[in-house]
N, C-alpha and C positions, 0 to 999 in steps of 0.2 A: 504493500500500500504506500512506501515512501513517494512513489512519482504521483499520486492521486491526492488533487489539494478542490479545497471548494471555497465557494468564496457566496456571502449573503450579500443580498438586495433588497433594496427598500422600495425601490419604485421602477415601473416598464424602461423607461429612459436611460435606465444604466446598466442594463442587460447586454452580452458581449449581442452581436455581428449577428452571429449563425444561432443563438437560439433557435430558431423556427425550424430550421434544418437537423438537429439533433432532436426535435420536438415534435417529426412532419407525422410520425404514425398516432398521436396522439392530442386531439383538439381541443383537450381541457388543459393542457400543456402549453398550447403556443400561446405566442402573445395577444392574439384577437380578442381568448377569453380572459387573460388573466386583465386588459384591458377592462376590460367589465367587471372584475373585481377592484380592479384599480379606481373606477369612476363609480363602480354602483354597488361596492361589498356591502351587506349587513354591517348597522351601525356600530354592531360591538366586536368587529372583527378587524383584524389586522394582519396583513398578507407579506409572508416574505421568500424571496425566490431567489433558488441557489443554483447556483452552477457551477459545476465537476469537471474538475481539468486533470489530464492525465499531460503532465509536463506544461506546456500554455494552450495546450486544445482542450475545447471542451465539448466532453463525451457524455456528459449527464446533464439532468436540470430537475429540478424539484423543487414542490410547494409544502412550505408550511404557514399554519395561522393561528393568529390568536383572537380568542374569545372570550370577554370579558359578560360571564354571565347574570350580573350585579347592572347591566342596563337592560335587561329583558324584563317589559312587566308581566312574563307569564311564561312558564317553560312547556304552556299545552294545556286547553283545558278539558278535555275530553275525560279523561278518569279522575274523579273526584274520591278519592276510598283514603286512606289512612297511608296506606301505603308510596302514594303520593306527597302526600303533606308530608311526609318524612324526607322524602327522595329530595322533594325542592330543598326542604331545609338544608338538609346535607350537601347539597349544591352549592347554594348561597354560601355557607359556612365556610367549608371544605374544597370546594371545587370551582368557585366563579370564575378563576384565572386559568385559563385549559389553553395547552398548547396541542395542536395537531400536525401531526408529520403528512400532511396527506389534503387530501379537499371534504372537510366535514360535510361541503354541499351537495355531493354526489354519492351515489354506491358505485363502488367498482377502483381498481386497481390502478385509480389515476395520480397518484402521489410524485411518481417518478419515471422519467423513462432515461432508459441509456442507447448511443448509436451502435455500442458492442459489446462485447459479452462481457461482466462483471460477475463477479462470485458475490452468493449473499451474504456472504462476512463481511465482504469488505463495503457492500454495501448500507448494510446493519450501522455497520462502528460508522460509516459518514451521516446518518441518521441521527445515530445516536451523538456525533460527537455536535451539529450543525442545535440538535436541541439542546443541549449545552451551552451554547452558544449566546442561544436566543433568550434562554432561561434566564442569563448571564445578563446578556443587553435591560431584562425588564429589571432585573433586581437592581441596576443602576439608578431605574427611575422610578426605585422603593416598590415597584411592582413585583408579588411572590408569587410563579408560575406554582400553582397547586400542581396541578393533572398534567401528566403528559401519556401521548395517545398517538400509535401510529396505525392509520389506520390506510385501506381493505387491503387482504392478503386474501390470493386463491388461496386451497391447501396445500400446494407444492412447496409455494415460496414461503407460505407460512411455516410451513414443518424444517425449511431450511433456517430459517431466521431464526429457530426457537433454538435449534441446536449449536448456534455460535452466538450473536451478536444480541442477539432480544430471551438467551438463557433464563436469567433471572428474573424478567417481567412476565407481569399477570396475562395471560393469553385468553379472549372471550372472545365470544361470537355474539350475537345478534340476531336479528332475525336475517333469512338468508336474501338474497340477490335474487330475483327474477328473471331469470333470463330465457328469451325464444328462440333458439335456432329455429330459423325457417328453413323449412326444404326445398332442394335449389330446383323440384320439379314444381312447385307451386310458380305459375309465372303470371296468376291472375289469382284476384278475390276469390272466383268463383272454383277454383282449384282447392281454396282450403275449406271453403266451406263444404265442397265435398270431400275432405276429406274428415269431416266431425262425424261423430258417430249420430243417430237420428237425437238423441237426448239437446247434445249442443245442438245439432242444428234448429231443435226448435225452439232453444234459447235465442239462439241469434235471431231468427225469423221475428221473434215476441218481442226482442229489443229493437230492431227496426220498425215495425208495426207500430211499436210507442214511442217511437222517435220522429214520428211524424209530425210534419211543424213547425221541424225547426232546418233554420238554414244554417248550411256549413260554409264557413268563409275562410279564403287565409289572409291574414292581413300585413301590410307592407306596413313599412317606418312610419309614413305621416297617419295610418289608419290607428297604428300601435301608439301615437303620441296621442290623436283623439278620443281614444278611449282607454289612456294609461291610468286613470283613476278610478273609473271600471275593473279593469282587470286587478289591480291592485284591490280591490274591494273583493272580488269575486274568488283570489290567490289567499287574500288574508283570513278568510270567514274557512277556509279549508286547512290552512297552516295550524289556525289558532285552536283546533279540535281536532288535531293531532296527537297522539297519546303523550307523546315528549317534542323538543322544540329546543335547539339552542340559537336560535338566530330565528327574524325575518328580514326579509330583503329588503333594498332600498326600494321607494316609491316609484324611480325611475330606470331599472333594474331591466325590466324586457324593452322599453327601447333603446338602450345601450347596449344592451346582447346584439338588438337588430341592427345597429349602427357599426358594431364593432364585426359582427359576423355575416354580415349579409345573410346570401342566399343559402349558407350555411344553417342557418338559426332559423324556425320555423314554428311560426303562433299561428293554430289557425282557431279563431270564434265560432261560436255557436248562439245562433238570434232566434227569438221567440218574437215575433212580430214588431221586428227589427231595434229589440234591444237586446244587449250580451249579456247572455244570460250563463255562460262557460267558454274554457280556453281552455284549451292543451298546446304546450312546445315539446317543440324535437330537434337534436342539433346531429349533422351529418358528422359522423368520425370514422370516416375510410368504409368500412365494407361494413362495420355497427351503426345500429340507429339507437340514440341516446334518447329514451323520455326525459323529460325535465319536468318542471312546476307546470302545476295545472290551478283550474282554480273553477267554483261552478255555485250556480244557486241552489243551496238543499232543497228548498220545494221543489222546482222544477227539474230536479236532477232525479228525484223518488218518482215524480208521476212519469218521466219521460226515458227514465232509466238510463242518465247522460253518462255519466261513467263510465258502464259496460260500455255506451256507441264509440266512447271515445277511446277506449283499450282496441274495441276491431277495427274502428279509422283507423289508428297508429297500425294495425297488425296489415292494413289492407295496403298503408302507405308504403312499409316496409317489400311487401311482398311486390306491388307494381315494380318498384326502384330496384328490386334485387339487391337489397341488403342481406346480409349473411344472419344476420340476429339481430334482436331489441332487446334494449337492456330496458325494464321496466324498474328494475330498483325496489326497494323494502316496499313494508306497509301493504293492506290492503291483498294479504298473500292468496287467498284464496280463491277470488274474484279473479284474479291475475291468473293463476292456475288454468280457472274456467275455459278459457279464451288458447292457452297452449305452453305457457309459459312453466318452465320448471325451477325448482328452487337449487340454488347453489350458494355452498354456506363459504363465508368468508369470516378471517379472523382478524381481530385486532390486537395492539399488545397495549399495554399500559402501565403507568406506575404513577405513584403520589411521590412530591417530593419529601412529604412528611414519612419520613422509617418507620416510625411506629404504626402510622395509616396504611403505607404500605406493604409490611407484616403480613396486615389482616385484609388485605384490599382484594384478593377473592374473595373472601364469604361477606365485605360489603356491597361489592359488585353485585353477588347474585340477587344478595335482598334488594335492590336498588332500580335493578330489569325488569320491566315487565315483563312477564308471564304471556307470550300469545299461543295458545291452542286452537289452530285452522288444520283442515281436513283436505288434502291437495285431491284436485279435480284430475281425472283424465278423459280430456275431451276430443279424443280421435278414435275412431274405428280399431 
């Protein structure tokens, strides 16, 4: 590891040359998006980006953040039980200062990417040393980074990390990653919905049937700017009754996605007698299609059944375009399931900087997790 040196950034502007280029397989990585964390991050977050030089080239790049969870007036309010009221506390107390080695906005394995092969040790120790680092930088400005957290690993790379560089930290899972490989014979809608066995198909049929109504729209930059407090209304009412929550996004968040990403980044509305009444985005990453934030009106999402229309749009989109898979992400596992999506568990690691919290930081962890019990669907022939 002596030739492997890395070096932190505080802002897009001071990133070498060729980032983009050592970044090209991965679009939460290049600079279009981290622009948009750069203009439009969650107000309690703070972005820093590193790049990995093997002599004065650089062959890696990674994101870490911080999150101060002491300006969130609500970390979700969806479950109301005791178990809760405990968890927050313990946040607020224990954990408002959390550093993440990775992008706590997404699920999936976008923390880092490298141009050539690296072994996970030595990747590990640049993780591990860069939060150090950072750790270091806040306690300058009397800031005590509680939690640190690197997070999603497949299993591969996880079970390699656990056996050198991430040994001694607490390893958990979460709930799993949704993911659909589509099949490269499906080259039209009508392809996968024969291929559902008669049960899905007359789910689908039923969701369509009650989706009548409403207009599907995609909408451009100046559409996105006309109804950016809309969607921000319609994103927040869906974040906010989510079981947990460490961040909401900034107000101006999806037209800065659409500014910085083009034809990349992809919102499209849904109108009930021509107001928005839901929105789903999807952002293009090479041969994956990324679901992103959504956001929708409960009543009219129940009687018109907008969520399922909007899991088979994305499934229908993917399929037109010949994407190889969607990544649908946590949450909402079962539903997700219905549609084709399989679950794939990823791990994170973690550690307090307080020794004696983190001692016992498995058996806090577990009491701390919600509990989800969903029943995975299998919805093909």
């Amino acid at each position: 590891m002596e030739t492997i040196t890395y070096k932190i950034y505080v802002a897009i502007d001071q990133l070498p040359d060729s980032w983009d280029e050592v970044a090209q397989h991965n679009a939460f990585l290049q600079t279009h998006y981290l622009k948009v964390l750069e203009e439009s991050a969650p107000t309690n977050m703070q972005c820093f980006y590193i790049g990995i030089f093997e002599k004065a080239e650089l062959i890696g790049v990674a994101l870490a953040q911080y999150l101060n969870l002491n300006k969130l007036e609500s970390f979700g309010e969806r479950d109301k039980c005791l178990k809760t009221s405990v968890r927050n506390f313990v946040f607020r107390n224990f954990g408002s200062h959390t550093l993440f080695l990775g992008n706590n906005m997404i699920t999936g394995q976008n923390g880092y990417i490298f141009n050539k092969e690296i072994d996970s040790k030595t990747i590990g120790q640049i993780l591990k040393q860069c939060a150090d680092e950072i750790t270091a930088y806040f306690k300058k400005q009397s800031i005590k980074i509680h939690i640190v957290s690197f997070k999603d690993f497949y299993k591969d790379c996880a079970d390699e990390l656990k056996q050198s560089a991430f040994s001694e930290m607490y390893e958990f899972n979460t709930q799993p990653n949704m993911i659909f490989e589509l099949k490269p014979e499906w080259k039209t809608n009508e392809d996968y919905v024969a291929a559902l066995s008669k049960k899905y198909r007359d789910q689908y049929k039923r969701a369509h049937k009650k989706f009548e109504g409403i207009e599907t729209r995609e909408l451009f930059l100046g559409d996105i700017i006309t109804h950016e407090k809309r969607i921000y209304e319609l994103y927040y009412h869906v974040a906010k009754n989510a079981p947990f929550n460490t961040f909401f996004l900034d107000k101006n968040h999806f037209s800065s996605f659409k500014k910085q990403c083009g034809e990349r980044f992809i919102l499209i509305g849904y109108f009930l007698d021509n107001e928005l009444v839901g929105f789903h985005t999807l952002l293009l990453n090479g041969t994956t299609l990324e679901t992103y934030f959504l956001g929708y009106d409960e009543k009219i999402q129940k009687e018109k059944m907008l969520y399922l229309n909007m899991l088979y749009n994305m499934t229908k989109y993917g399929i037109e375009n010949q994407f190889k898979e969607i990544i649908f992400g946590r949450t909402a596992l079962e539903i997700k399931s219905s549609v084709g999506a399989e679950p794939v568990m990823m791990s994170g690691f973690i550690y307090h900087n307080n020794k004696l919290i983190d001692k016992y930081f498995d058996k806090i962890f577990q009491r701390l997790e919600p509990n989800i019990s969903w029943q995975q669907r299998h919805p093909f022939k």
